[in-house]
DOBA-84573 format. One record per residue (C-alpha): x, y, z; residue in three letters. Coordinates in steps of 0.001 Angstrom, whole numbers. Example, Ala and Ser with C-alpha at 12.3 -4.5 7.8 and 13.67 -1.06 7.14 Angstrom:
! DOBA-84573
- 12300, -4500, 7800, ALA
- 13670, -1060, 7140, SER
This chain:
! DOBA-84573
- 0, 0, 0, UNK
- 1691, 3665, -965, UNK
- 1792, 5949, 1807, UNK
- 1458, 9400, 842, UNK
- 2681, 12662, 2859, UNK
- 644, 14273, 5347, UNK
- 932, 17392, 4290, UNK
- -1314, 16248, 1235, UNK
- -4380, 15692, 3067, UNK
- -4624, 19968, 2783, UNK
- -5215, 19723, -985, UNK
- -8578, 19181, -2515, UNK
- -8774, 19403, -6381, UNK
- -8918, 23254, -7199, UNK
- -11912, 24696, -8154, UNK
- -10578, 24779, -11751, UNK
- -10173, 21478, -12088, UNK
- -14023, 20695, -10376, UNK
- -15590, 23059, -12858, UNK
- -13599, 22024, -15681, UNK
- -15243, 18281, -15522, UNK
- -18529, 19753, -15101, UNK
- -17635, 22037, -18414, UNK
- -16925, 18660, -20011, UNK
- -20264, 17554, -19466, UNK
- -22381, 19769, -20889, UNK
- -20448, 20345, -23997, UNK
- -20991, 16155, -24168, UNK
- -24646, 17075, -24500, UNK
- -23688, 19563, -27341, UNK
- -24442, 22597, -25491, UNK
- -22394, 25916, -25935, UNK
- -20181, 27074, -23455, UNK
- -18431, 30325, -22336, UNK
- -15777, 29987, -19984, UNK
- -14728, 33094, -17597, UNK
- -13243, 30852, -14804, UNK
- -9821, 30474, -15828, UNK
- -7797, 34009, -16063, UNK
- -5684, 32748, -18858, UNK
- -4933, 36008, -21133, UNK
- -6052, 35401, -24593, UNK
- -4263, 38537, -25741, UNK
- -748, 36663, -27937, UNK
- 1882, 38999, -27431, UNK
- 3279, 41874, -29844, UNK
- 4673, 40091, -33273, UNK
- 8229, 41549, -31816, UNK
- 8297, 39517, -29562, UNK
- 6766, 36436, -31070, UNK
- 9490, 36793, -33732, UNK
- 12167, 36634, -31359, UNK
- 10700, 33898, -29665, UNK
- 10547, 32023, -32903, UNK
- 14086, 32726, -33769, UNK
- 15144, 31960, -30325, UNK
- 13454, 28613, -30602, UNK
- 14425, 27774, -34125, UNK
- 18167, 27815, -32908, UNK
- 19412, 24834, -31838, UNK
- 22235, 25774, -29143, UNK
- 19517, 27277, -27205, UNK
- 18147, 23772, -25854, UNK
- 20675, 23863, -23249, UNK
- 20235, 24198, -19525, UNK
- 19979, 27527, -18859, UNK
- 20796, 27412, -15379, UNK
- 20657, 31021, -14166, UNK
- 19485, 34018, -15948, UNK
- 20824, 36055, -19174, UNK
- 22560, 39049, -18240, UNK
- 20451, 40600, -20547, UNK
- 17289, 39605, -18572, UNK
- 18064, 40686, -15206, UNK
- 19260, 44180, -16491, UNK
- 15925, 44774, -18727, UNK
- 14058, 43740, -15708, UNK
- 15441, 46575, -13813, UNK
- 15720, 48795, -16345, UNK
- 12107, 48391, -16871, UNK
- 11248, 49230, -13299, UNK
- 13487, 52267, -13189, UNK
- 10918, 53201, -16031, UNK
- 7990, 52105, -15231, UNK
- 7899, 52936, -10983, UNK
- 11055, 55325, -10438, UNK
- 12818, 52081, -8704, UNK
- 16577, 51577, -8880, UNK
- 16906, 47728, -8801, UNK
- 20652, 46245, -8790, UNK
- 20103, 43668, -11812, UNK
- 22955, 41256, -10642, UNK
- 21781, 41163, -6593, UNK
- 18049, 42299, -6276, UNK
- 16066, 40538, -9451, UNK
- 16022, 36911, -10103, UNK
- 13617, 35029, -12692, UNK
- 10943, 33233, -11521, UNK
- 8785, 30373, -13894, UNK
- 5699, 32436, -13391, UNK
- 4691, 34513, -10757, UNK
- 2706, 31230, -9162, UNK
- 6340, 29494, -8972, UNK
- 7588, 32364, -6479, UNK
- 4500, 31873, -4591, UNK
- 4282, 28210, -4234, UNK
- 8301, 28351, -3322, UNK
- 8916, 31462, -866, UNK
- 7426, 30228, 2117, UNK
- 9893, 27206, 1910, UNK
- 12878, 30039, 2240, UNK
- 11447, 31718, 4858, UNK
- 9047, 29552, 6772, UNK
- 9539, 26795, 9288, UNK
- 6874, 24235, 10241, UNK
- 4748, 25647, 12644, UNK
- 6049, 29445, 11803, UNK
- 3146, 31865, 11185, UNK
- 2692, 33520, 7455, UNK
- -400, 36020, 7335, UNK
- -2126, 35281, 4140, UNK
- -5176, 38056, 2675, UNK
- -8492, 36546, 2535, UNK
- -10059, 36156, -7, UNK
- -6781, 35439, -1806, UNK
- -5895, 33502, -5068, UNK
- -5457, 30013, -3610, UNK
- -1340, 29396, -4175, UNK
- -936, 32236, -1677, UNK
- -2098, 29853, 997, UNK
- -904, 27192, -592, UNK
- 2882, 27913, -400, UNK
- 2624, 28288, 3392, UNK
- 694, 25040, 3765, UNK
- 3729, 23314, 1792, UNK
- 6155, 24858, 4148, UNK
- 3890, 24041, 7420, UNK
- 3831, 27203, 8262, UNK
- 362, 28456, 10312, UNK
- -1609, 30407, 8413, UNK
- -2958, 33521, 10108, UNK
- -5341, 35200, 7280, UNK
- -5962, 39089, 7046, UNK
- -9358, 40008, 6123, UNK
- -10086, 41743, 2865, UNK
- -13725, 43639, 3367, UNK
- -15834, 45495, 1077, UNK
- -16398, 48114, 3713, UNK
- -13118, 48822, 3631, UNK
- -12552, 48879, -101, UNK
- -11042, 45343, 262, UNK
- -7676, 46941, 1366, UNK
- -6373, 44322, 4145, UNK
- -7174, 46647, 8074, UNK
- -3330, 46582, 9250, UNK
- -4696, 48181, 12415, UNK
- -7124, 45348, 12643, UNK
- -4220, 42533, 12523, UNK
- -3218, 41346, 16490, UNK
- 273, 42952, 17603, UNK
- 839, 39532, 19259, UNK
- -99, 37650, 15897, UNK
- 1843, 40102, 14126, UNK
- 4723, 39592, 16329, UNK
- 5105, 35857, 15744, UNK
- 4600, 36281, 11670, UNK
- 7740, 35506, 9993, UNK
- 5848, 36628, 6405, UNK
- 2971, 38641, 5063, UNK
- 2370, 37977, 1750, UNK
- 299, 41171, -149, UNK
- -1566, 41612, -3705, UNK
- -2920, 44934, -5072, UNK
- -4064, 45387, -7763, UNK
- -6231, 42261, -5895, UNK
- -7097, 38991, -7380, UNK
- -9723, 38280, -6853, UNK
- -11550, 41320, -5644, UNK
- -9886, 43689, -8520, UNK
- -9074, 46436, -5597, UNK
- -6310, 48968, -5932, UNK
- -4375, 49941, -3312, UNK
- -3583, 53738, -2777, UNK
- 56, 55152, -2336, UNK
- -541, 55273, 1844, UNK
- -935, 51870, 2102, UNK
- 2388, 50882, 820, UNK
- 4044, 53160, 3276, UNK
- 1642, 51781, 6120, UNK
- 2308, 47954, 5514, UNK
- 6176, 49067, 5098, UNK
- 5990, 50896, 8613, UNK
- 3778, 47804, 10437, UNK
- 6261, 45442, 8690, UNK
- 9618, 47167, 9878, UNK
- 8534, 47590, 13507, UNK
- 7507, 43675, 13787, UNK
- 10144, 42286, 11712, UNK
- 8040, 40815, 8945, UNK
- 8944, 40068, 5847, UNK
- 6715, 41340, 2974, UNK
- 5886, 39965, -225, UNK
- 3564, 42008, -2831, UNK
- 2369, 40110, -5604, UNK
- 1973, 43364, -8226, UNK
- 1142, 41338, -11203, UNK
- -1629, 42971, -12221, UNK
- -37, 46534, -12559, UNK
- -352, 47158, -16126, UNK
- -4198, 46928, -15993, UNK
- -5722, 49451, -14440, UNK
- -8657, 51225, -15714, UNK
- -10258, 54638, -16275, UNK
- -7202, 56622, -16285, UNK
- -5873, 54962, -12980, UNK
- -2091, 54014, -12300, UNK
- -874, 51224, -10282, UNK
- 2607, 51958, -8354, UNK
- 5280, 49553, -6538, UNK
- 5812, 48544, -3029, UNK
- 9226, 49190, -3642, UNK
- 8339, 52505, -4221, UNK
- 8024, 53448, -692, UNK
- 11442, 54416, 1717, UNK
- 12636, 51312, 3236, UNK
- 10111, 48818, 1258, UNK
- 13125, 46901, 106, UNK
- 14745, 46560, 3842, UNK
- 11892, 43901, 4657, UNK
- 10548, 42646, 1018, UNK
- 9865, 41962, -2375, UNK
- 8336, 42452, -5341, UNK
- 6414, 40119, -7746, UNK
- 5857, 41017, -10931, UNK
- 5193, 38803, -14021, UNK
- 4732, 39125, -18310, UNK
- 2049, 36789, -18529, UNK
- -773, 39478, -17979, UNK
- 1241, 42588, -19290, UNK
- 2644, 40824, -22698, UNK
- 459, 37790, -23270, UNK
- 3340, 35635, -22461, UNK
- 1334, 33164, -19477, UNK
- 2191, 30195, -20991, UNK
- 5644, 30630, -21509, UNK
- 5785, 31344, -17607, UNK
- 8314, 34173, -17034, UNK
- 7955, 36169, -14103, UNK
- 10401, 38196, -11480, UNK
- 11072, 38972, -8115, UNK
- 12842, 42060, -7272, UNK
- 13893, 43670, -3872, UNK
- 15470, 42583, -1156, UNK
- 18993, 41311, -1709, UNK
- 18860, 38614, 1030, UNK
- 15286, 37277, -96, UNK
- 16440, 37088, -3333, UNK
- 19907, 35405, -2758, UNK
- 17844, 32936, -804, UNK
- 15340, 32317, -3524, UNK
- 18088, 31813, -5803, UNK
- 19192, 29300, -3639, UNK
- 16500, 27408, -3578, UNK
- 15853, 27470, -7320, UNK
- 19430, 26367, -8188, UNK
- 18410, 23263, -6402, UNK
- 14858, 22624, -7775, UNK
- 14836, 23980, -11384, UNK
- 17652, 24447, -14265, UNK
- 16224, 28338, -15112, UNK
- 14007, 29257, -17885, UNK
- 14354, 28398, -20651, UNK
- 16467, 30926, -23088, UNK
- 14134, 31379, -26150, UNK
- 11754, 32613, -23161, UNK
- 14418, 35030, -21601, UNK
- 15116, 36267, -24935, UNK
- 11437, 37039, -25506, UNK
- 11038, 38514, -22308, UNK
- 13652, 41323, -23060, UNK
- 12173, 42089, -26205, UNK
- 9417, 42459, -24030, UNK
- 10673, 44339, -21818, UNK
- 12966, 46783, -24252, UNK
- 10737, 46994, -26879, UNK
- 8233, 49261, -27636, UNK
- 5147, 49535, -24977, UNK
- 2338, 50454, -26742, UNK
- 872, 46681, -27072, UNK
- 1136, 47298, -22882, UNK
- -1721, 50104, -23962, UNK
- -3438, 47816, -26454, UNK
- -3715, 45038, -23793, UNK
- -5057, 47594, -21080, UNK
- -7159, 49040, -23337, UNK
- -8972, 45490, -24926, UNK
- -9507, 44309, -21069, UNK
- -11011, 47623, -20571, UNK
- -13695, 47140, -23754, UNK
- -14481, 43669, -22336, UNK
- -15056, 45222, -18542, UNK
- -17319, 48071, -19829, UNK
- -19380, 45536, -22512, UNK
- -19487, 42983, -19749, UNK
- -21119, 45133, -16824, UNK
- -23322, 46272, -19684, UNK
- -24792, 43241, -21173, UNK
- -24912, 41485, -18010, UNK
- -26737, 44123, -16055, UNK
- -28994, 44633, -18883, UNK
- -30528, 41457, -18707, UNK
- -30806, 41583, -14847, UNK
- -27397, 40943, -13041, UNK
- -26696, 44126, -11870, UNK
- -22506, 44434, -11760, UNK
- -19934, 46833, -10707, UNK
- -17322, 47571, -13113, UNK
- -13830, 46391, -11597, UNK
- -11197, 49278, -10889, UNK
- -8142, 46652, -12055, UNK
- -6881, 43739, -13205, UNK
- -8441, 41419, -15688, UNK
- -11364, 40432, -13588, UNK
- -14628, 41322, -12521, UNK
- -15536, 40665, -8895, UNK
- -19385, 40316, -9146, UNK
- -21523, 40908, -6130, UNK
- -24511, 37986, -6822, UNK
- -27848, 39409, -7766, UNK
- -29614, 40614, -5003, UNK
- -32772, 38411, -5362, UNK
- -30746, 35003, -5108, UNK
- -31225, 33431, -1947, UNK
- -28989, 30542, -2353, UNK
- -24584, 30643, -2048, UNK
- -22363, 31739, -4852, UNK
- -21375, 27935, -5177, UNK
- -25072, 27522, -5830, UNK
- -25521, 30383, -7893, UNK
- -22380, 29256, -9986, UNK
- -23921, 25652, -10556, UNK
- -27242, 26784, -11461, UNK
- -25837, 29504, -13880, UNK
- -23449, 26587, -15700, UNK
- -26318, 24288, -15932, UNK
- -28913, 26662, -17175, UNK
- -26696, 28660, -19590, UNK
- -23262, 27520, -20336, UNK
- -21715, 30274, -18343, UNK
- -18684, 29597, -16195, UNK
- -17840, 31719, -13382, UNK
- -16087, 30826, -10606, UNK
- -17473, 31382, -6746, UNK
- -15996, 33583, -4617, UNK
- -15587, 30734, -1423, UNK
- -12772, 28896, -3678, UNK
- -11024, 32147, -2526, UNK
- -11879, 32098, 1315, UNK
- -15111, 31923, 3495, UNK
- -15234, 35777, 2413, UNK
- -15615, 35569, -1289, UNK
- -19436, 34135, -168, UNK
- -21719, 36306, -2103, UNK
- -19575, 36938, -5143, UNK
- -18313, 35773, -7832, UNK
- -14653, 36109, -10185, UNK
- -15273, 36704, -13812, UNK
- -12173, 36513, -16130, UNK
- -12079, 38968, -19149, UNK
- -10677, 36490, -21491, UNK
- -13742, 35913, -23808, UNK
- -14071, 37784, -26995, UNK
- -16593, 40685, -26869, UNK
- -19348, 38549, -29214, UNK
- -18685, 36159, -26508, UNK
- -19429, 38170, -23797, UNK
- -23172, 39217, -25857, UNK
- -23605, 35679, -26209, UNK
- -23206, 35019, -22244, UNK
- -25384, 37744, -21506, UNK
- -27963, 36653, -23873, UNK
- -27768, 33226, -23129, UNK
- -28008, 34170, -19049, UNK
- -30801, 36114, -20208, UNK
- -32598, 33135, -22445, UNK
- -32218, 30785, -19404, UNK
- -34821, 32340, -17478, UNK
- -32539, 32263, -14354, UNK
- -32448, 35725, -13980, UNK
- -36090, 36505, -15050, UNK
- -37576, 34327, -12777, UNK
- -35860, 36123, -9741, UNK
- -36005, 32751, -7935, UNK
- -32604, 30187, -7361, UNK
């Protein structure tokens, strides 16, 4: 009989995978579908940097281990956040490559964490953030995100005796899943309450590129002292359509990173160099397809909240990122795992409920922009043709 590890009996197959079967079902039956659960970008990055991803994978000495990163990489990486956010980063001691910004997460923990260790986690929070602490067997302690309080995480509102005993805080604005943006003060706040406690901070900024109606997203790092007690995530899957070639970055603190490095050098062999070498053309290039990207998630936002409330789902159009965080409508009596079932089975349309993020996502829902616009009419009309919202029952 195999024995498998404790630490297993945490997992559960993600949501993604649950609805994904239940997808599978009804297309079976030969019914349409339109899928907003999974927030893969379906935006293919600027034909710059396809070509040199092309090239870079049509040449055969690049099939090597590439063991640690290009040069080339670490200095556009910085380069690009002296740019973008003002932010000298040292490209040789404070930036390392990550395989996607969900690699960092899943691995930090295990550099800074010991079993039993506390790691405050936001809540609700895309699940890996938890996830990485629960594979170090670290305690999770998790800091409420609440719509009275513009879903900023209440520092004030955190225990100073937790807080004492945290080793980590891990941090994500713009906020999957609850698309809030996180004003300039908070950043110097969460760098104050993590100095005076000895905490180190991680903020996931993935989603900086995509915020909406004129607004602009800026870096933890930004702040006076930030990079004394953390780092940065950032990542090109979002910002150059590159998620499937996973290629992300953590920049900041030189000890967090030297540890990280550490760690990878003895669990992965580096990216792989036709990916590096798109990434810089990414990164060097020109930025308007940054614009283009914005712009397209934007249209989709705007047509979305449109469609959908016209036909009865009444929805609040999301300040950032590449989701919508949809409050359920207000005549449904029954959870947002219900309401996600019921809306699958009666018209095709896949959302994802707000409790596979935390007992606090209850009531909502996490729509991912990644359908075309006719897609999105065809959701709302086929929401609309179901009778689900009509009936005002569930």
């Amino acid at each position: 009989m195999i024995r498998f590890a404790k630490r297993m009996d945490q997992f559960a197959p993600g949501v993604f995978t649950r609805l994904a079967a239940a997808k599978q079902e009804i297309l079976k039956a030969g019914r349409p579908v339109v899928d907003f659960s999974v927030g893969a970008p379906n935006i293919p990055p600027a034909p710059h940097v396809l070509e040199t991803l092309a090239r870079a994978a049509a040449a055969g000495e690049n099939y090597t281990y590439a063991l640690s990163d290009l040069p080339e990489l670490t200095a556009a990486a910085a380069a690009w956040y002296g740019r973008r956010f003002g932010v000298a980063i040292d490209p040789e001691t404070e930036v390392t490559s990550l395989l996607g910004s969900q690699d960092g997460l899943a691995h930090l923990c295990l550099t800074l964490a010991d079993p039993g260790d506390t790691v405050l986690v936001p809540e609700p929070c895309y699940p890996v953030f938890a996830d990485g602490a629960r594979l170090a067997g670290a305690e999770i302690v998790f800091m409420p995100q609440r719509p009275e309080n513009n879903w900023l995480i209440d520092l004030d509102a955190i225990p100073d005796r937790v807080a004492r005993r945290a080793k980590l805080m891990i941090v994500c604005y713009p906020n999957n899943p609850t698309t809030a943006a996180a004003p300039p003060g908070f950043y110097e706040k969460l760098t104050a309450f993590a100095k005076a406690r000895d905490i180190a901070v991680l903020h996931d900024n993935a989603y900086s590129e995509l915020v909406f109606d004129g607004g602009r997203a800026g870096s933890f790092l930004g702040v006076p002292g930030a990079r004394d007690v953390g780092l940065e995530f950032n990542s090109l899957s979002k910002t150059y359509g590159l998620a499937g070639a996973r290629i992300g970055f953590a920049l900041g603190n030189r000890e967090m990173i030297a540890r990280l490095k550490l760690l990878k050098s003895n669990i992965d062999f580096g990216v792989f160099l036709p990916v590096q070498k798109a990434a810089v053309a990414a990164l060097n290039g020109p930025q308007d397809c940054v614009a283009v990207a914005r712009a397209a998630y934007e249209r989709r936002r705007d047509l979305l909240t449109a469609e959908f409330s016209r036909v009865g789902w009444p929805i609040k159009p999301s300040p950032a990122t590449m989701f919508v965080w949809a409050a359920l409508p207000p005549f449904f009596r029954g959870g947002c795992e219900d309401f996600a079932e019921q809306l699958m089975r009666l018209s095709g349309v896949v959302v994802i409920p707000g409790t596979a993020f935390g007992p606090s996502g209850e009531g909502y829902v996490r729509i991912a922009l990644v359908r075309s616009e006719e897609e999105i009419i065809a959701a709302a009309a086929a929401i609309a043709e179901s009778g689900m919202l009509g009936s005002r029952g569930g």
